[in-house]
Steps between C-alpha positions, in 0.01 A plus 500: 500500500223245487317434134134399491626282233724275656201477782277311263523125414620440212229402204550275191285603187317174390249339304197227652302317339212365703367199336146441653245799592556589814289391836235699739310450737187674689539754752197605700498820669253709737581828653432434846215695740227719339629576178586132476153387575345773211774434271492131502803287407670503148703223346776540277747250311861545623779379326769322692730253320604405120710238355803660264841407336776755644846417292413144433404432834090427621430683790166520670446865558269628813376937506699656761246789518299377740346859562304521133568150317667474192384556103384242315783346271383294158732237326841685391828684494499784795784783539620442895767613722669227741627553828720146531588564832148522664343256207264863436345545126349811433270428162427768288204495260259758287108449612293456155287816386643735726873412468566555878851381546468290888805359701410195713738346745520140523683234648659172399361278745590141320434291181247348285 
């Protein structure tokens, strides 16, 4: 019998601390044809990569999802879940005021 369980790669509960807030960049974006020409185009700040301390190690982190961006993380200690095999963090923080619990995937890409 095959488990569902044994299927998924296996995560290790830790802690991150990223040291430095972390870095966007603008993103314009216009719907395209008609409505894009009424609309006009909008620009938002995406997030897409962080400096942190994993386990005594720096690692330069980089958002792996590429389809929304990633939250905004602020100077501190951040409940995370490691994939070692794949280098994968998923970072798990509470969003201020409405205490909105988000799970961004990001990837250790390098150093600082």
């Amino acid at each position: 019998m095959f488990s569902l369980v044994a299927a998924q790669a296996r995560r290790e509960q830790i802690k991150v601390e990223i040291v430095a807030p972390s870095e966007d960049r603008s993103v314009k974006t216009q719907a395209g044809g008609l409505i894009g020409a009424i609309a006009g185009a909008r620009t938002t700040d995406v997030v897409f990569m962080v400096n942190a301390q994993i386990n005594g190690d720096r690692a330069r982190l980089k958002c792996y999802e590429n389809h929304r961006g990633c939250t905004a993380l602020g100077p501190g200690m951040y409940d995370a879940e490691m994939d070692e095999k794949h280098g994968d963090i998923w970072i798990t923080i509470v969003v201020p005021v409405s205490h909105r619990i988000v799970r961004d995937h990001w990837r250790v890409v390098g150093t600082w």
